[in-house]
C-alpha positions in Angstrom: -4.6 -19.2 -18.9 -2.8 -16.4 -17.8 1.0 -17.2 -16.3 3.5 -14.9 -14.6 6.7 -15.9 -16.2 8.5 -13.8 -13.4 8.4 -15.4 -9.8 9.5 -11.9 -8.0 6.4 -9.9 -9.8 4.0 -12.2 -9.3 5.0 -11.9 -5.6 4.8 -8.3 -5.7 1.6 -8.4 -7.8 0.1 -10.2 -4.7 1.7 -8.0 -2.3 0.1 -5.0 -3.8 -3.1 -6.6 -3.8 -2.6 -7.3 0.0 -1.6 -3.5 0.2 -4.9 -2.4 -1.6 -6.9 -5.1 0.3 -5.6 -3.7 3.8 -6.1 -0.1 3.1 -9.9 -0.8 2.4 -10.2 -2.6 5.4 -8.7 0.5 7.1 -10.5 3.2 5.0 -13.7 1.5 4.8 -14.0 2.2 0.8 -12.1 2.2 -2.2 -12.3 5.4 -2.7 -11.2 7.1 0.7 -8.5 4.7 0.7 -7.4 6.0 -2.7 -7.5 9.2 -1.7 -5.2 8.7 1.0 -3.2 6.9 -1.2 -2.7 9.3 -4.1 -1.9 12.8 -0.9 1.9 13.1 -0.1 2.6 11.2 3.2 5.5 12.7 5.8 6.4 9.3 6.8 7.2 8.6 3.6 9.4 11.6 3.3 6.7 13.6 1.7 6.2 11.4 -1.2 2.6 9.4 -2.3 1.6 6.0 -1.3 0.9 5.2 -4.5 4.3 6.4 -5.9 6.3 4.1 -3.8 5.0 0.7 -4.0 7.7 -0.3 -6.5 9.8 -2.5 -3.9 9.1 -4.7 -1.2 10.7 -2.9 1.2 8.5 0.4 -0.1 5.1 -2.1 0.1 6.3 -2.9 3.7 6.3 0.8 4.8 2.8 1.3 3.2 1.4 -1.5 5.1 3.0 -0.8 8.4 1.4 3.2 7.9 -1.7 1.2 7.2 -1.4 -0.5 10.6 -0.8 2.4 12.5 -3.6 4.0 10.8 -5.5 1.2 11.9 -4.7 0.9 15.6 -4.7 5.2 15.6 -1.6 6.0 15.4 -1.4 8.7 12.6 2.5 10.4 13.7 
């Protein structure tokens, strides 16, 4: 049995697999979503999705690009 021993990164463990979950959702496939994912992203001050997941502050600004995406807002 496998057991996180650190509360805060099994929380972000599952908030990154919300993230990944979302953007397929949004992009349809794995693999249009990680190519969004991996291209530099001017709401994120030019840098990758993928790059700045590290926090949960950085994991909320994916997701809320991921929303806007989502309702077609791409500015």
């Amino acid at each position: 049995m496998f057991v996180m021993k650190d509360e805060s990164m099994s929380s972000q463990t599952i908030e990154i697999a919300a993230i990944f979950n979302h953007g397929i959702q949004v992009f349809e496939t794995i693999e249009k979503f990680n190519h969004w994912a991996s291209k530099p992203n001017m709401a994120l001050e030019g840098k990758r999705p993928i790059d700045v997941i590290n926090t949960s502050t950085d994991l909320k600004k994916v997701n809320a690009l991921l929303t806007r995406i989502e309702e077609g807002v791409y500015t």
